[in-house]
LUMVEXGU-370405 format. One record per residue: residue number from 0; residue in three letters; chain; x negated, y negated, z of N, C-alpha, C in turn. Coordinates in steps of 0.001 Angstrom, whole numbers, always signed. Atoms other than C-alpha are relative to their C-alpha. Example, Ala and Ser with C-alpha at 12.3 -4.5 7.8 and 13.67 -1.06 7.14 Angstrom:
<nodes>
(node 0 "ALA" "A" (-890 +1190 +0) (-12300 +4500 +7800) (-900 -1200 +0)) (node 1 "SER" "A" (+820 +1190 -60) (-13670 +1060 +7140) (+770 -1090 +730)) 
</nodes>
This chain:
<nodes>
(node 0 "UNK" "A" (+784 -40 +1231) (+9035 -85434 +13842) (+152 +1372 -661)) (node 1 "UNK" "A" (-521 -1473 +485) (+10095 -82459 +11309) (-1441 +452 -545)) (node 2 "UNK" "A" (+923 -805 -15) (+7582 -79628 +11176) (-340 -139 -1488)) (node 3 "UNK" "A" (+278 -211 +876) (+5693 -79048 +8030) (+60 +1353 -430)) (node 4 "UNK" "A" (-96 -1440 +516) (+6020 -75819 +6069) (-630 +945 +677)) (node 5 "UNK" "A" (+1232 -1022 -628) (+2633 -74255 +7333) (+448 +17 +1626)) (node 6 "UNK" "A" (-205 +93 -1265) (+3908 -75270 +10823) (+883 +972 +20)) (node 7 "UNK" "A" (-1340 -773 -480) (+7182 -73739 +10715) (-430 +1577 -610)) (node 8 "UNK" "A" (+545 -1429 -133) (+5364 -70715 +9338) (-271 +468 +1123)) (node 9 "UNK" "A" (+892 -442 -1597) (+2911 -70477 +12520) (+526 -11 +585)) (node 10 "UNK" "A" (-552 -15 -1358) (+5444 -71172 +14891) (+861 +1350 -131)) (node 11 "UNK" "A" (-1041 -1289 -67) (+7826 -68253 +13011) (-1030 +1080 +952)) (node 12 "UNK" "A" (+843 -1593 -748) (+4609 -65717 +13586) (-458 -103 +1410)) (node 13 "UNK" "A" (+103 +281 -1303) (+4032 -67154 +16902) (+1051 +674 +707)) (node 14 "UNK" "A" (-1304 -311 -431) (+7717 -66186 +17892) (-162 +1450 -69)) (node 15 "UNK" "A" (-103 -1134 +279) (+7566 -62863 +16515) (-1176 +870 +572)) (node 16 "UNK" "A" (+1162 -627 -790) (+4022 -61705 +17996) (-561 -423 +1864)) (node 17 "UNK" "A" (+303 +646 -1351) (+4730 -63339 +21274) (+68 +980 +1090)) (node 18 "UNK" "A" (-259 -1019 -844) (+5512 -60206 +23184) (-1145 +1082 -492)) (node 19 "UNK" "A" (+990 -1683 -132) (+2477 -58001 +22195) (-1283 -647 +692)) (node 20 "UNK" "A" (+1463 +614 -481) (-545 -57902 +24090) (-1078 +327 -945)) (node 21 "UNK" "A" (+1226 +127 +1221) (-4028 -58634 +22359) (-608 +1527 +344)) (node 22 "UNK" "A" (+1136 -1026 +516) (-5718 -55212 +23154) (+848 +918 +488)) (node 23 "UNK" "A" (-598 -1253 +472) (-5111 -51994 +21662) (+635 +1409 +968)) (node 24 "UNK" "A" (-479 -888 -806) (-3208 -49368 +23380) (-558 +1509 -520)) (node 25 "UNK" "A" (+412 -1418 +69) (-4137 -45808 +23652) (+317 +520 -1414)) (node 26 "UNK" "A" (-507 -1060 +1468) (-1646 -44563 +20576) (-525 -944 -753)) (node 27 "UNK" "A" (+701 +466 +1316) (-3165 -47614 +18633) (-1458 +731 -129)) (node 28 "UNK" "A" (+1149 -598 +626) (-6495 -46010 +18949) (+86 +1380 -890)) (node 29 "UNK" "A" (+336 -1476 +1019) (-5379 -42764 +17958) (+541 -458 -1227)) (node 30 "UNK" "A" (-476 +212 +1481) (-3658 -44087 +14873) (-1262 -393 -780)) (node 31 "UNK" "A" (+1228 +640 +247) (-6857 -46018 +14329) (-482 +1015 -844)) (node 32 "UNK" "A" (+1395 -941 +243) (-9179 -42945 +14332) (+584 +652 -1418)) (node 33 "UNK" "A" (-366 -722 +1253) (-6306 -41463 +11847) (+389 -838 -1250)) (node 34 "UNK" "A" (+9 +715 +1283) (-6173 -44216 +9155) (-704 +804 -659)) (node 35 "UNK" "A" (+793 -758 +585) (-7048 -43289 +6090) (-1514 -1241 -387)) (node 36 "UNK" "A" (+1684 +892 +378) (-10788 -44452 +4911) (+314 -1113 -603)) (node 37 "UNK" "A" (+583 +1045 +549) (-11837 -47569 +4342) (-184 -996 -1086)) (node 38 "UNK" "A" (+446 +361 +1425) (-11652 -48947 +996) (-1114 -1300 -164)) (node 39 "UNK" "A" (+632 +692 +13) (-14830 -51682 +281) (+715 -972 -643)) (node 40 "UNK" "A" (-397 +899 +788) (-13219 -54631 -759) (-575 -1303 -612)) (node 41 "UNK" "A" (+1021 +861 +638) (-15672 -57214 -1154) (-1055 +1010 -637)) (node 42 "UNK" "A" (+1114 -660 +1244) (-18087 -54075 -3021) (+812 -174 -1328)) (node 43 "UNK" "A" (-289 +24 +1345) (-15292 -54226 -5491) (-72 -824 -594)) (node 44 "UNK" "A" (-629 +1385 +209) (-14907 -57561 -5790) (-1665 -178 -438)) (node 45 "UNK" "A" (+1519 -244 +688) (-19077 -57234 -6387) (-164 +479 -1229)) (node 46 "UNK" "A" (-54 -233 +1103) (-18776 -55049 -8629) (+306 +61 -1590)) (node 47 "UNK" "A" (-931 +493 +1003) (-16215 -56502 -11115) (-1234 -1113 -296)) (node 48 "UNK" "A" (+1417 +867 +344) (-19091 -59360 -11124) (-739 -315 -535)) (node 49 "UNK" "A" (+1349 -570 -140) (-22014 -57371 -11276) (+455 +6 -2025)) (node 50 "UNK" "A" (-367 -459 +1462) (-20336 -56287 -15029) (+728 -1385 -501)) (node 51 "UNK" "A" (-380 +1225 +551) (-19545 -59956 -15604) (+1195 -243 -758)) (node 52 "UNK" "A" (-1371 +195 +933) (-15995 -59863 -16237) (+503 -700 +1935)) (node 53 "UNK" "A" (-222 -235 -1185) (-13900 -61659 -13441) (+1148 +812 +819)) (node 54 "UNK" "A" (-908 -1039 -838) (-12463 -60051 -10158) (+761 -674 +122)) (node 55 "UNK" "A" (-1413 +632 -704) (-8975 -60421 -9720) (+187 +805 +845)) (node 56 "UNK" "A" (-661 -567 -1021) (-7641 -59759 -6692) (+1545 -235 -282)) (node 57 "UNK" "A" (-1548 +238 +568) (-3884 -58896 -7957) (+1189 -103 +1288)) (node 58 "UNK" "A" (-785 -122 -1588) (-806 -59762 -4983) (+1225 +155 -631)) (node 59 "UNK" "A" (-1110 -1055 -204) (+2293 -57888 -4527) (+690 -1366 +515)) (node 60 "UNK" "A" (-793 +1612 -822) (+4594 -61761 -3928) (+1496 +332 -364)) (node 61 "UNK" "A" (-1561 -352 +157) (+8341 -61211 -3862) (+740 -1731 -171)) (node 62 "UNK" "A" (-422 +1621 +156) (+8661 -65377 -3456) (-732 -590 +889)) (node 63 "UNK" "A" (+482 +1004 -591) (+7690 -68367 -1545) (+696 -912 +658)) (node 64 "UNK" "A" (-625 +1331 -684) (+8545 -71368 +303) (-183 -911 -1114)) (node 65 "UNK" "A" (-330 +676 +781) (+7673 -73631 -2682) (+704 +539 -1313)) (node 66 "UNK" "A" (-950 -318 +823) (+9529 -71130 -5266) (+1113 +505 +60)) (node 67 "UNK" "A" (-1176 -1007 -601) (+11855 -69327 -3600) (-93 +921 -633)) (node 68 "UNK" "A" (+31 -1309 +247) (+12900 -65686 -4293) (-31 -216 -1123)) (node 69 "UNK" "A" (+390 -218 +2173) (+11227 -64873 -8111) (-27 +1366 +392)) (node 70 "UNK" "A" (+559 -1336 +413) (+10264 -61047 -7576) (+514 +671 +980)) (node 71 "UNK" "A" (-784 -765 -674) (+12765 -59556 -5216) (-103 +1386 +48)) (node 72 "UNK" "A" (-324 -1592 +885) (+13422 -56210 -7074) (-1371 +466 +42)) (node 73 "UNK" "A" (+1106 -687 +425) (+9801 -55428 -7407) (-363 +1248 +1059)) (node 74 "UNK" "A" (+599 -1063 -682) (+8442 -52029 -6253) (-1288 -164 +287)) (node 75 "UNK" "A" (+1904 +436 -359) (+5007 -52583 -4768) (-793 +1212 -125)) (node 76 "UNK" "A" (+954 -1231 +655) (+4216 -49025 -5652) (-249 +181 -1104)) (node 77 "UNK" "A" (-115 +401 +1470) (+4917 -49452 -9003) (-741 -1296 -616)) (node 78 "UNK" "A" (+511 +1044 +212) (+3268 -52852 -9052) (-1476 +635 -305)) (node 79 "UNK" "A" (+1584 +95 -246) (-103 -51493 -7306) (-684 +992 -1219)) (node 80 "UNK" "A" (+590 -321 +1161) (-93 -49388 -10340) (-438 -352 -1037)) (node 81 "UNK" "A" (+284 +869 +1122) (+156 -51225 -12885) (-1618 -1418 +134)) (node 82 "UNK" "A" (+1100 +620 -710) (-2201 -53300 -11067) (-1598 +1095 +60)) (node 83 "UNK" "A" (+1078 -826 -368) (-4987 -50552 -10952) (+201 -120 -1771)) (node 84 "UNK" "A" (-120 -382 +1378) (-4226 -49955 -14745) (-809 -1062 -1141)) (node 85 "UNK" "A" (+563 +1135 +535) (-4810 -53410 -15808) (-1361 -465 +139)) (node 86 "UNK" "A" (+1161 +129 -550) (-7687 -53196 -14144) (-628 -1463 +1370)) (node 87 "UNK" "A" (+411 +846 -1496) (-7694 -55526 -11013) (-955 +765 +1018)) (node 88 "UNK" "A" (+420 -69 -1274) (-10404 -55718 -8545) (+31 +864 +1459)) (node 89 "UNK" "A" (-475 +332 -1445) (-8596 -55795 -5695) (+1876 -31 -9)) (node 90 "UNK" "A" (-1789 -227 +65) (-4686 -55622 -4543) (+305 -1582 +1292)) (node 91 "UNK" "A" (-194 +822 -1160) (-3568 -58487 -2122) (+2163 -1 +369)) (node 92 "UNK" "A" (-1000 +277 -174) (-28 -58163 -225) (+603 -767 +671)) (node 93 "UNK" "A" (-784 +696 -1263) (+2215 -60460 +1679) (+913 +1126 +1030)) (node 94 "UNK" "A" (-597 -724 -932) (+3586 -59111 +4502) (+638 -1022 +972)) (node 95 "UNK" "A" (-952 +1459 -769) (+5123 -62510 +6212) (+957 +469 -438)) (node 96 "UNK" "A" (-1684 +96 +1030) (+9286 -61852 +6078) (+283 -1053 -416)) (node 97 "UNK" "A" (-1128 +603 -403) (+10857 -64428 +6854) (-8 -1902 -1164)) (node 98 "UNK" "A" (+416 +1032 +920) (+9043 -67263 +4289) (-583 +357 -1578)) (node 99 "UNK" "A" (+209 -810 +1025) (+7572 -64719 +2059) (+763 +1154 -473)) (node 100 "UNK" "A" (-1063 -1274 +393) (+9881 -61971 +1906) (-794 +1020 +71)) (node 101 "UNK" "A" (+982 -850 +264) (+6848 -59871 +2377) (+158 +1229 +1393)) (node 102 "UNK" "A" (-257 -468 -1428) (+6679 -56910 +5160) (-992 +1260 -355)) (node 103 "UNK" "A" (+1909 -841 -256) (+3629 -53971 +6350) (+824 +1259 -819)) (node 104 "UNK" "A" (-768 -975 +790) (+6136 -51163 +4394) (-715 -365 -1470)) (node 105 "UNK" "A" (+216 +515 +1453) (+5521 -53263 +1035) (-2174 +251 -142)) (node 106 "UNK" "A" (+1690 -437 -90) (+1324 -52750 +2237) (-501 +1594 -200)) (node 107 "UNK" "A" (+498 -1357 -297) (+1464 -49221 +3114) (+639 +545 -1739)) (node 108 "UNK" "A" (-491 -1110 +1611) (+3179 -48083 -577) (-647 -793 -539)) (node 109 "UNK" "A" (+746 +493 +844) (+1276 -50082 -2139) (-1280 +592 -64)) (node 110 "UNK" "A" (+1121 -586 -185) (-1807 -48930 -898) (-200 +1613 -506)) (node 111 "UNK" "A" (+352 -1493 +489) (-755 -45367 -1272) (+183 +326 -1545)) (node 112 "UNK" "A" (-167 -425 +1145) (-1 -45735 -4733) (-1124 -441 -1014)) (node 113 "UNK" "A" (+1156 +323 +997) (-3608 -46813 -5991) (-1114 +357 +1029)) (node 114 "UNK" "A" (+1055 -191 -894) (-7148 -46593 -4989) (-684 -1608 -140)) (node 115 "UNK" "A" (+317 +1674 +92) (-7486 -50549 -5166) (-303 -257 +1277)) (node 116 "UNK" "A" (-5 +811 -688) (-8970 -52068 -2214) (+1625 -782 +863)) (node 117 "UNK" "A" (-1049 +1221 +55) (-6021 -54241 -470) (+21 -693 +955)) (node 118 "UNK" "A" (+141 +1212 -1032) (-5715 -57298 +1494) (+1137 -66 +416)) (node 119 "UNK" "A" (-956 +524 -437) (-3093 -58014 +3812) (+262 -1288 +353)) (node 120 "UNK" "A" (-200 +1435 +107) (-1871 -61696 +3436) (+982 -502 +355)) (node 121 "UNK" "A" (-922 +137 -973) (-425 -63109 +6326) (-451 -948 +709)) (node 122 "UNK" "A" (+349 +1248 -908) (-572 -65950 +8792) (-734 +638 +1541)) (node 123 "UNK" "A" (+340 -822 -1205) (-2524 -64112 +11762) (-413 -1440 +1032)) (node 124 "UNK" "A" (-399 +1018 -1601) (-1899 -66269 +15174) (-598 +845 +1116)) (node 125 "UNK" "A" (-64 -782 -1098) (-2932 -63502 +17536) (-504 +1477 -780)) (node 126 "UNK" "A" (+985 -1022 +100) (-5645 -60701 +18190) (+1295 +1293 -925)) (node 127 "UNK" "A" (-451 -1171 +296) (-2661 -58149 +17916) (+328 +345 -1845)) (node 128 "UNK" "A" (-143 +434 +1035) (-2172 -58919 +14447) (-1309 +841 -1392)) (node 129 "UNK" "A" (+1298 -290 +915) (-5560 -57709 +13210) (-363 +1363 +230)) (node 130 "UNK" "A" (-133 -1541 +3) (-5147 -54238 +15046) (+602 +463 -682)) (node 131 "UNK" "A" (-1210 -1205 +961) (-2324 -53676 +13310) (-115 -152 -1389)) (node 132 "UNK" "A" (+436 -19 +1002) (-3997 -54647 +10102) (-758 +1516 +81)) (node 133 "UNK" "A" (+312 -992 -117) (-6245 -52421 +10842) (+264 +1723 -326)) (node 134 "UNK" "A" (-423 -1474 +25) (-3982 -49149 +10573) (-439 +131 -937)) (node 135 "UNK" "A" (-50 -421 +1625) (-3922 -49692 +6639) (-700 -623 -556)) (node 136 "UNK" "A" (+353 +742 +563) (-5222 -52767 +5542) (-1540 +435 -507)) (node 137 "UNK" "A" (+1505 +206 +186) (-8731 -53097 +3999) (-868 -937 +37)) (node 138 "UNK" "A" (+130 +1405 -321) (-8839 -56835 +4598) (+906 -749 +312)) (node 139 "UNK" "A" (-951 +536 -161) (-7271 -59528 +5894) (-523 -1808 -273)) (node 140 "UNK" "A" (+308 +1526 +526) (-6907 -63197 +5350) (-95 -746 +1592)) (node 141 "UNK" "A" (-94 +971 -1105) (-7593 -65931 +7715) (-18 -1644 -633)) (node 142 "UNK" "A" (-147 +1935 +698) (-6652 -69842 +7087) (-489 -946 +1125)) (node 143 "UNK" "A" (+627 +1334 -483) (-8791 -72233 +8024) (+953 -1119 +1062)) (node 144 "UNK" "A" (-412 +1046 -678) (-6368 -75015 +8327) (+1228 +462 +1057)) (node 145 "UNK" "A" (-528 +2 -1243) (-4334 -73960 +11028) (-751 +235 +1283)) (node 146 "UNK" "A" (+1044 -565 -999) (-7399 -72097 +13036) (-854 -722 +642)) (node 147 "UNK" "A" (+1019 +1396 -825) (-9294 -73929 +15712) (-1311 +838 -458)) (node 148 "UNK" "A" (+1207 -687 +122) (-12820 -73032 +15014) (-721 +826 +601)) (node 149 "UNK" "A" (+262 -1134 -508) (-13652 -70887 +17632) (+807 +1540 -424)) (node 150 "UNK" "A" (-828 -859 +582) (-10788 -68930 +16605) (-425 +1101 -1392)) (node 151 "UNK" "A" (+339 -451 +1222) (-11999 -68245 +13055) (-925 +1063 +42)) (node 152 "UNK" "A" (+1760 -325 -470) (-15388 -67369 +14435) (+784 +1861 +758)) (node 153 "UNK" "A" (-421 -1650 -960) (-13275 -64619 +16818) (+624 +1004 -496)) (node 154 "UNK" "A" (-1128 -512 +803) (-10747 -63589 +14487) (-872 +937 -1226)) (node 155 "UNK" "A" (+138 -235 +1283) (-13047 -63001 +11682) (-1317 +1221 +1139)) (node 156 "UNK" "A" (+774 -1358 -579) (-15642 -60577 +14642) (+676 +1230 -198)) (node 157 "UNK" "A" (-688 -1418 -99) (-12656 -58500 +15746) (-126 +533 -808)) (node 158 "UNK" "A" (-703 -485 +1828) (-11529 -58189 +11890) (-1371 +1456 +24)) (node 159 "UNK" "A" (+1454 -783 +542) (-15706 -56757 +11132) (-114 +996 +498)) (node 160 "UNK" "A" (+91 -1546 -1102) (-15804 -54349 +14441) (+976 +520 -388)) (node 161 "UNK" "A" (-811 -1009 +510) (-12613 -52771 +12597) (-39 +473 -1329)) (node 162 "UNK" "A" (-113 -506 +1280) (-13997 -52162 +9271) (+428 -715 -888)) (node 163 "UNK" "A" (-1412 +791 +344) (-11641 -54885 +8101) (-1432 -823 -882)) (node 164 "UNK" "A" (+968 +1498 +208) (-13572 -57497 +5517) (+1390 -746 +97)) (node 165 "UNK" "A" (-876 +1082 -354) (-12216 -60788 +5558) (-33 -1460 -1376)) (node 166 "UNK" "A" (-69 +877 +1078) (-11147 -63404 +3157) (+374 -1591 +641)) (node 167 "UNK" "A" (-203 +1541 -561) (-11504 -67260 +4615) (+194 -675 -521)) (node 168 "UNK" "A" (+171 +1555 +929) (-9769 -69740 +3157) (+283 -1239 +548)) (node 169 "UNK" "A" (+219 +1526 -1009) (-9820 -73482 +3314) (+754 -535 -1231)) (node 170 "UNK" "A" (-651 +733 +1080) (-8142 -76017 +1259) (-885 -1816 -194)) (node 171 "UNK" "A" (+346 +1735 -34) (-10000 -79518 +1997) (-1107 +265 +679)) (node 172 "UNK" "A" (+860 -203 -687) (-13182 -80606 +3500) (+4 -128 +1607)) (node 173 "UNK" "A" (-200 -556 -1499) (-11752 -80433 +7250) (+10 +1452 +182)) (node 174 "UNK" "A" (+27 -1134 -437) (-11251 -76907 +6730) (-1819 +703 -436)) (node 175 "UNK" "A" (+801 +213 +173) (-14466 -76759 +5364) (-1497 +256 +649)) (node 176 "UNK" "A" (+895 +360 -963) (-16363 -78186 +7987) (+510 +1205 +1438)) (node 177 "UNK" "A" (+88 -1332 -1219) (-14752 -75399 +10486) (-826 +1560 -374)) (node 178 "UNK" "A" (+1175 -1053 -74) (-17159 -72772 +8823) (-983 +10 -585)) (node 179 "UNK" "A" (+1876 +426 +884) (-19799 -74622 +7185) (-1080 +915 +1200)) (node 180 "UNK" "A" (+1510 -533 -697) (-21785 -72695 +10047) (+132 +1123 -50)) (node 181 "UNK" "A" (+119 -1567 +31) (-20795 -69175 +9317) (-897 +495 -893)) (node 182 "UNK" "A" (+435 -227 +1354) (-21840 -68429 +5780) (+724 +1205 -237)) (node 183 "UNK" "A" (-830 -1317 +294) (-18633 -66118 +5478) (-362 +850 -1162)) (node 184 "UNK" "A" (+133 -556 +1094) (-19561 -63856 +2789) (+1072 -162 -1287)) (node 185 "UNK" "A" (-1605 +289 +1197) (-15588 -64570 +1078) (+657 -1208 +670)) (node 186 "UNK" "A" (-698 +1475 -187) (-14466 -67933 +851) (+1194 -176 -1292)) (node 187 "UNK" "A" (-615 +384 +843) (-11168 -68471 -536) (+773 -1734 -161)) (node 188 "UNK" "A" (-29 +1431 +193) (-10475 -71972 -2225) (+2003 -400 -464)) (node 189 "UNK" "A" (-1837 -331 +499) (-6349 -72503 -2393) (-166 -1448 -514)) (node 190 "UNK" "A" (-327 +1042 +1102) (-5187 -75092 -5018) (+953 -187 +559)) (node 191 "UNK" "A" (-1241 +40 -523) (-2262 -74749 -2953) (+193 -1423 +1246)) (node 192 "UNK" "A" (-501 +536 -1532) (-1254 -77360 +487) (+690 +624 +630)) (node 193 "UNK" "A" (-705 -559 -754) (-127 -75382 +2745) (+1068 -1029 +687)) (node 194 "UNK" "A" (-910 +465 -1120) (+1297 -77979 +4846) (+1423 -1006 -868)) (node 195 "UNK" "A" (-940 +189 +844) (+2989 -79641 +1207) (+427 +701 -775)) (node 196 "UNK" "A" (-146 -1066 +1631) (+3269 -76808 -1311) (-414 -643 -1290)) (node 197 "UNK" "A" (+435 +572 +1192) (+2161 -79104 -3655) (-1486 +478 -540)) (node 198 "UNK" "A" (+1406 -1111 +713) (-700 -77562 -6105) (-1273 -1636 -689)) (node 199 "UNK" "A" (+977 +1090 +664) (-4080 -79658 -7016) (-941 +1070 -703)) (node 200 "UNK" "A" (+1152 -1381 +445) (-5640 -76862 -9541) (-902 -577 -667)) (node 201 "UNK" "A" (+1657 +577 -311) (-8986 -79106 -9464) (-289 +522 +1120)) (node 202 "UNK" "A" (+711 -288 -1292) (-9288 -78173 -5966) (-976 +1256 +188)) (node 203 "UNK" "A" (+1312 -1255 -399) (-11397 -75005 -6243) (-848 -510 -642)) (node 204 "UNK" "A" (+1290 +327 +560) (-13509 -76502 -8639) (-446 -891 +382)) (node 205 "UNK" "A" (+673 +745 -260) (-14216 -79576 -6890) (-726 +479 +1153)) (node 206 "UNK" "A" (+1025 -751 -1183) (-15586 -77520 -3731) (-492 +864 +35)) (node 207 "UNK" "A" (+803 -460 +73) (-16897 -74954 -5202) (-1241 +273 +57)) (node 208 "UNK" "A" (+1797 +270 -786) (-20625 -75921 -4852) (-298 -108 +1173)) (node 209 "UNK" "A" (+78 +137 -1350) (-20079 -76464 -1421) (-723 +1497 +778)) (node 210 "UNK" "A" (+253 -1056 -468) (-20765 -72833 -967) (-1305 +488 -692)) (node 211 "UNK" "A" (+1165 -577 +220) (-23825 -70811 -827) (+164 +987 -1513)) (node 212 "UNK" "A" (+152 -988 +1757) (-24734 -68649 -4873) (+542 +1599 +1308)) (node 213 "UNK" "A" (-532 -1114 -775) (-24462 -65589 -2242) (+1237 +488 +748)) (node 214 "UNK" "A" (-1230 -208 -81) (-21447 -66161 -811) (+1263 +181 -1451)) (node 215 "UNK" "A" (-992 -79 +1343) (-17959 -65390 -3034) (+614 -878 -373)) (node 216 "UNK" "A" (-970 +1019 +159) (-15818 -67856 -3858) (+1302 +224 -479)) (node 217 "UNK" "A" (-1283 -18 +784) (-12104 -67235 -4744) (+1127 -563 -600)) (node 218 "UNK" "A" (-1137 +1156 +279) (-9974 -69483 -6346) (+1111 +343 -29)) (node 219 "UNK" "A" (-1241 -353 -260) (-6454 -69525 -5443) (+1100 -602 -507)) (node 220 "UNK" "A" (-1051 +840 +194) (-2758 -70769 -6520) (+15 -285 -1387)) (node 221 "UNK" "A" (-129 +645 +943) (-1948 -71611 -9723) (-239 +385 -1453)) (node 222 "UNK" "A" (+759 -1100 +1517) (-3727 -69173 -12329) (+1000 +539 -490)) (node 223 "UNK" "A" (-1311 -1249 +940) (-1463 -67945 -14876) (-72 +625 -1481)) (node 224 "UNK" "A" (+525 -259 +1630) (-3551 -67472 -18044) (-1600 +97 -75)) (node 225 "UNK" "A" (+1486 -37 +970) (-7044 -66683 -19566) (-587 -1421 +237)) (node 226 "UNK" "A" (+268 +1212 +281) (-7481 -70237 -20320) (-118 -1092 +1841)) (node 227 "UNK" "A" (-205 +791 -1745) (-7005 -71237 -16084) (-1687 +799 +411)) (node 228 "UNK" "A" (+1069 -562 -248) (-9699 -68392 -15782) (-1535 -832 -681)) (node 229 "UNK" "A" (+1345 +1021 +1093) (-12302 -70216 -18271) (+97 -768 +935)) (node 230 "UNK" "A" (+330 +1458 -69) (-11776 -73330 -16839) (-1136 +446 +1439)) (node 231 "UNK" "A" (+1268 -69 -1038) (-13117 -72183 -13563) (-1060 +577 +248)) (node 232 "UNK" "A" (+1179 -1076 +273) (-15597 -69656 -14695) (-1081 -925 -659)) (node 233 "UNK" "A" (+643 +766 +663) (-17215 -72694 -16246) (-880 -296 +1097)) (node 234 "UNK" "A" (+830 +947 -1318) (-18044 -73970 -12733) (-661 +1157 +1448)) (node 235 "UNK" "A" (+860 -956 -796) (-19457 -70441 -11335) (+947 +454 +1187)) (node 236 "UNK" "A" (-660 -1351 -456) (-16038 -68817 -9973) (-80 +1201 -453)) (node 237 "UNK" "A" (-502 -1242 +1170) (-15441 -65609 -10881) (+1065 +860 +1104)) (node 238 "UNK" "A" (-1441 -763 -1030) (-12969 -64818 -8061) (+1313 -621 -268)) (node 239 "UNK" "A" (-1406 +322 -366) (-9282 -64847 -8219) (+851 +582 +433)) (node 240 "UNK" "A" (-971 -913 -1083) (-6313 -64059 -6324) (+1290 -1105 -1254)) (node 241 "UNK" "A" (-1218 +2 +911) (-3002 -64248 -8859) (+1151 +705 +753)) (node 242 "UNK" "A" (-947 -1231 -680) (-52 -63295 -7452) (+1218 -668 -513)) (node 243 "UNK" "A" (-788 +118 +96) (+3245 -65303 -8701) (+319 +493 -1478)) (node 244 "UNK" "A" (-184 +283 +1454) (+2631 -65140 -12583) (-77 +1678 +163)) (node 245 "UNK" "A" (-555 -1318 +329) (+1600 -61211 -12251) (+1214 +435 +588)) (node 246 "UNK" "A" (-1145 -779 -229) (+4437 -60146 -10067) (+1378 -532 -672)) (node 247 "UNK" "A" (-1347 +231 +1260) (+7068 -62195 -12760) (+15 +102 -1062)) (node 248 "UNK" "A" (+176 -481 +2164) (+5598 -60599 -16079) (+438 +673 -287)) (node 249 "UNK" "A" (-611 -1048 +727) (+7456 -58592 -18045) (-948 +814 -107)) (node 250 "UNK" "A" (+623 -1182 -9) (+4222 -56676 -18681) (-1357 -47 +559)) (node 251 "UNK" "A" (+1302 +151 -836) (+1877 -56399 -15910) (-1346 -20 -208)) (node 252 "UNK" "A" (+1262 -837 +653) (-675 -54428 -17458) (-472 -696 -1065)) (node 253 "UNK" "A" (+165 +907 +1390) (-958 -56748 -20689) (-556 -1449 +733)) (node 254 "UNK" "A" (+429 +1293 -692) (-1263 -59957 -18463) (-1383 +154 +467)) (node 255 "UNK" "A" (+1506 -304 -847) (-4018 -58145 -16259) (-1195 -75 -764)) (node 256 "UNK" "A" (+1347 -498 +1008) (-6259 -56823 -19047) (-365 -1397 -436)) (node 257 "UNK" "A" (+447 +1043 +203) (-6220 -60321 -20719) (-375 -919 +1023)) (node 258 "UNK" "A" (+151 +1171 -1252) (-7049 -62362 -17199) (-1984 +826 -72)) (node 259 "UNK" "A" (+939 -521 -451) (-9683 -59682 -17062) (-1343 +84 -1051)) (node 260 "UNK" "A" (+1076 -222 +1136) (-11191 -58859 -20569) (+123 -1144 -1335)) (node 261 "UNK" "A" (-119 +954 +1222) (-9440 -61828 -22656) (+752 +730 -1108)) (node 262 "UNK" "A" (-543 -10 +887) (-7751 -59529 -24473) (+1479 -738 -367)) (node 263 "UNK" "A" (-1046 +336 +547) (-4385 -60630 -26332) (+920 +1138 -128)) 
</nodes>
């Protein structure tokens, strides 16, 4: 029976993190202690809010499994600028190679070239995964639908005891039902199928209510205009995560501002 996309993801990062052990070694702590600070990434993601415009969380995507290579060439230091300029939120990078083209180099210049928050956005299979977020990251993602539910629950402690927030997403009401008992503070809603690539951009808005007014909600996949933003700001998002349309615009900074303030 041939694997599905999301599978043959998990099994790549399975392969590749199969030789580290889950807890931290001596030089990871000292690297630890010497990260640099912290950035709040759900305060920003508050605060963009709080001033009723919405937060984008902007991502650093070089390609995909359902587009293939679009944004090769891009500098992710140069991005996370333009990205701070435009006024994003938040920064979100891939760091998956081998499906995303993404890697922890493309995190760390990114990071150093803004004071944006940033998420590292990656398939995490294994504790070691979230230390080594840790060095740089300021968050990390976790996906529902591959995660057994204890998992989520463990994945998303370690993450907290490192400073780390966390961004949970789900796509359907099976994934859903694996943390209807948390009350994650960041719930992200993908328009995406992981396991088809195929896009349903109703899907954040039909489960949006599902979640608590206090929790966040982020809608994912598919946003590429002002007019994608309305639609779901109608139904009490105000989170998004954009990442194919900004990293293939001719002008980053022009796209951002209008996602953000509507201008033209």
């Amino acid at each position: 029976m041939n694997k599905t996309v999301l599978e043959e993801i998990v099994a790549s990062r399975k392969a590749d993190y199969h030789y580290k052990n889950d807890y931290p070694s001596d030089e990871y702590l000292s690297l630890y202690k010497a990260r640099p600070a912290v950035r709040p990434f759900i305060g920003s993601l508050k605060d963009s809010i709080s001033r009723n415009r919405p937060a984008i969380i902007a991502e650093v995507k070089r390609g995909s499994p359902a587009k293939g290579k679009f944004a090769m060439d891009i500098d992710p230091a140069d991005v996370a600028k333009d990205y701070q300029q435009g006024g994003a939120a938040c920064m979100s990078v891939l760091t998956e190679p081998k499906f995303f083209y993404g890697d922890l180099c493309d995190l760390r210049n990114a990071r150093d070239a803004c004071l944006l928050p940033v998420l590292q956005k990656d398939f995490i299979v294994k504790e070691f995964q979230i230390f080594e977020a840790a060095l740089y990251a300021d968050a990390i993602l976790l996906i529902a639908r591959y995660l057994e539910k204890p998992q989520i629950k463990q994945y998303y402690d370690i993450a907290t005891e490192l400073n780390l927030d966390v961004l949970v997403e789900v796509f359907d009401e099976s994934d859903i039902e694996k943390i209807s008992a948390y009350d994650f503070p960041l719930v992200g809603i993908n328009n995406r199928n992981l396991a088809t690539m195929g896009v349903d951009f109703e899907n954040a808005k039909r489960f949006a209510s599902w979640f608590k007014p206090e929790q966040i909600v982020v809608a994912a996949s598919g946003i590429s205009s002002r007019k994608d933003i309305e639609r779901f700001w109608d139904v009490g998002i105000k989170t998004f995560l954009v990442g194919e349309s900004l990293s293939t615009a001719n002008n980053r900074v022009e796209l951002l501002r209008e996602f953000v303030n509507g201008d033209k």
